[in-house]
N, C-alpha and C positions, 0 to 999 in steps of 0.2 A: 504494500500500500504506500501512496505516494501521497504527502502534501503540499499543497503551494504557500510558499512564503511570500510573505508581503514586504514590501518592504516602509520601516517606519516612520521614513524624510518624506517619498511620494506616494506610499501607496500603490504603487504598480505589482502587478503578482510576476513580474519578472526578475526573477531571486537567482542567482546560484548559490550552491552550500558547496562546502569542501570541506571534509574532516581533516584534521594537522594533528600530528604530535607532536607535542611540546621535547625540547631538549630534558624535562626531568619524567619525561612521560606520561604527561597528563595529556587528555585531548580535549581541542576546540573545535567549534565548527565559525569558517569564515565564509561570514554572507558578502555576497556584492549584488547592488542593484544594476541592471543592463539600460535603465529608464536614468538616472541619473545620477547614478554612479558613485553614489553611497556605499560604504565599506564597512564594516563592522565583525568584530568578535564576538561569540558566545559559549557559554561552558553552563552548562545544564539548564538553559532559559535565562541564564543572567548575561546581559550584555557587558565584555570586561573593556576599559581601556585598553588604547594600544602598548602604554607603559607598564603594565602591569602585566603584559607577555615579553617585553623587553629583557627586562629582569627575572625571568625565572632561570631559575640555577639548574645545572646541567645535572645529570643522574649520575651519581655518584658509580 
């Protein structure tokens, strides 16, 4: 099952996801809107700064 993501600057349901693994192994999922071009991070429904994937420490 598939759903459409919206995106939350315009609204357009033209989303891509991409899941990432973080350097200490945590994963994200990075949205981009195709409609205007809005960027963003998420990690379980919580939208993170981009700083705050900057700084994660590498997996031991």
């Amino acid at each position: 099952m598939t759903s459409t993501l919206t995106c939350k600057t315009c609204g357009a349901n033209s989303v891509i996801q991409i899941q990432l693994t973080l350097p200490d192994g945590g994963e994200v999922d990075f949205c981009s809107c195709h409609v205007c071009e809005s960027r963003w991070y998420n990690r379980d429904g919580e939208v993170l700064d981009l700083d705050a994937l900057v700084d994660v420490p590498k997996k031991a």
